[in-house]
C-alpha positions, 0 to 999 in steps of 0.5 A: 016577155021582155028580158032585164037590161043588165048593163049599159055602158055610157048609155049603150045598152050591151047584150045579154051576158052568158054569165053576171054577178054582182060582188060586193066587198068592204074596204078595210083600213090598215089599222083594223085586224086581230087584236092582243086579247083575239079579238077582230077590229073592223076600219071600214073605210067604205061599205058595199063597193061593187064589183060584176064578173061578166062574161059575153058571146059576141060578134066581131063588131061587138068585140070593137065595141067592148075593147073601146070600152076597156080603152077607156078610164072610167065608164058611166054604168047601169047595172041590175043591182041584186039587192033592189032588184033595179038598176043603178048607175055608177062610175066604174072601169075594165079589170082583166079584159079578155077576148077569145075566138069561139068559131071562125065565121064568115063574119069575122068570128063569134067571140068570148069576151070576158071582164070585171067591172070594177066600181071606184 
């Protein structure tokens, strides 16, 4: 049985992730709120925006290879959507890059890498 690839960075397909989740968040305008008579207005300025909390155990050469990612601004990603059930591919970037030593090894390390990719 072969496994669903969740992410691809720039066309590298990473590893399998400890945890994934898809978010998706509306972006409100300024204007919208409560209204005199208590009611809600809505300025949807952009539905579905996407956002993956994802976090990965990887090896110390994987590890240079997701900080080069954080490095950079935008990163062409395919994800597994949740909705479709299929992978989309959009421009996203790195939020709240993390990376933690699991266990010294004789090969650098096994290390957690935490992030949210964020879609512009």
């Amino acid at each position: 049985m072969a496994f669903i690839q969740y992410l691809t960075f720039d066309g590298t397909a990473l590893p399998m992730p400890d945890s994934y989740e898809v978010q998706m968040e509306d972006v409100e305008a300024d204007s919208g709120g409560e209204t005199e008579a208590g009611t809600v207005q809505r300025d949807v300025v952009r539905m579905g925006v996407v956002s993956i909390p994802v976090s990965f155990s990887v090896s110390a050469n994987w590890l240079k290879t997701l900080t080069g990612f954080k490095q950079k601004e935008k990163i062409t990603v395919g994800y597994f959507d949740t909705q479709t059930l299929a992978v989309k591919t959009t421009e996203m970037y790195v939020d709240g890059y993390k990376a933690a030593l699991v266990k010294d090894t004789s090969r650098k390390g096994l290390w957690t890498v935490s992030f949210t990719l964020r879609e512009f």
